[in-house]
Every structure is written in structure tokens, then in C-alpha cells.
C-alpha positions as CSV (number, residue, x, y, z in Angstrom):
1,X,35.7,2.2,-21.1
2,X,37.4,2.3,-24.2
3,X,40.2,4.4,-22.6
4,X,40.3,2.3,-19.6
5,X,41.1,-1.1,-21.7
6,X,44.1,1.0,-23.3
7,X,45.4,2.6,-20.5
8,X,45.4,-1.4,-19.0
9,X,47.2,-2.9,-22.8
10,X,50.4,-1.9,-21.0
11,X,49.7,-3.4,-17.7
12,X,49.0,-6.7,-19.8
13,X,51.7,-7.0,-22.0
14,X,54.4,-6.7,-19.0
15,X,52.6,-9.3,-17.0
16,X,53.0,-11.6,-19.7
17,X,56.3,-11.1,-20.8
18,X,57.8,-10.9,-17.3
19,X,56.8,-14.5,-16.9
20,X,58.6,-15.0,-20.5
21,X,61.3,-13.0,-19.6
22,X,62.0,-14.5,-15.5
23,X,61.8,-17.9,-17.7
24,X,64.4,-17.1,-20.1
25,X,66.7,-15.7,-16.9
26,X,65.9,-18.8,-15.6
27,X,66.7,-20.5,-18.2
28,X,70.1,-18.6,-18.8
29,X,71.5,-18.9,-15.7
30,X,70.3,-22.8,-15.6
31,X,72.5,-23.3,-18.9
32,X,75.9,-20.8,-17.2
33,X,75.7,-22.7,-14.0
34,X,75.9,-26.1,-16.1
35,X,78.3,-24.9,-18.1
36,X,80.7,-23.7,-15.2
37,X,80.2,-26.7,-13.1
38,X,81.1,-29.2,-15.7
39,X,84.2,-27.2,-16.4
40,X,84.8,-27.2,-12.6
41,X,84.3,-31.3,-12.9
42,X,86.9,-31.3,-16.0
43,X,89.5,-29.4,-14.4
44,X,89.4,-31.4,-11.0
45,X,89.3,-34.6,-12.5
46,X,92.4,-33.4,-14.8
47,X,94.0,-33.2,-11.2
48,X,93.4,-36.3,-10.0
């Protein structure tokens, strides 16, 4: 039983931390794709 639980602490902890993790990506690449298309806005409206 005992062993069992341990054996599952693993399991646990990177079910629960992928979420946190996939969010963060998510979060990242959220942020760099803002980031590159306001740049992309300044630099064509500099053109115009």
C-alpha cells in the first residue's frame, strides 16, 4: 500500500506541473507572439 502511494508521488507531481508548465508555454509564447506582432505593426506603419 504504502509502497504503492510512493511509487504513484511521481506520477502526481508531473500531472500537476505539466498543467503549470503547458500554462507557462502558453503563456510565453502568448507574450513573444505579441511582442513580434506589435513590432510588425510599428515597422509597417513607419512605411506608410
Amino acid at each position: 500500500m504504502v509502497v504503492a502511494l510512493i511509487s504513484q508521488i511521481p506520477v502526481i507531481l508531473l500531472t500537476l506541473f505539466e498543467r503549470e508548465i503547458r500554462l507557462l508555454l502558453l503563456n510565453y509564447l502568448q507574450a513573444l507572439g505579441r511582442a513580434f506582432v506589435d513590432k510588425f505593426i510599428d515597422s509597417h506603419n513607419e512605411r506608410f
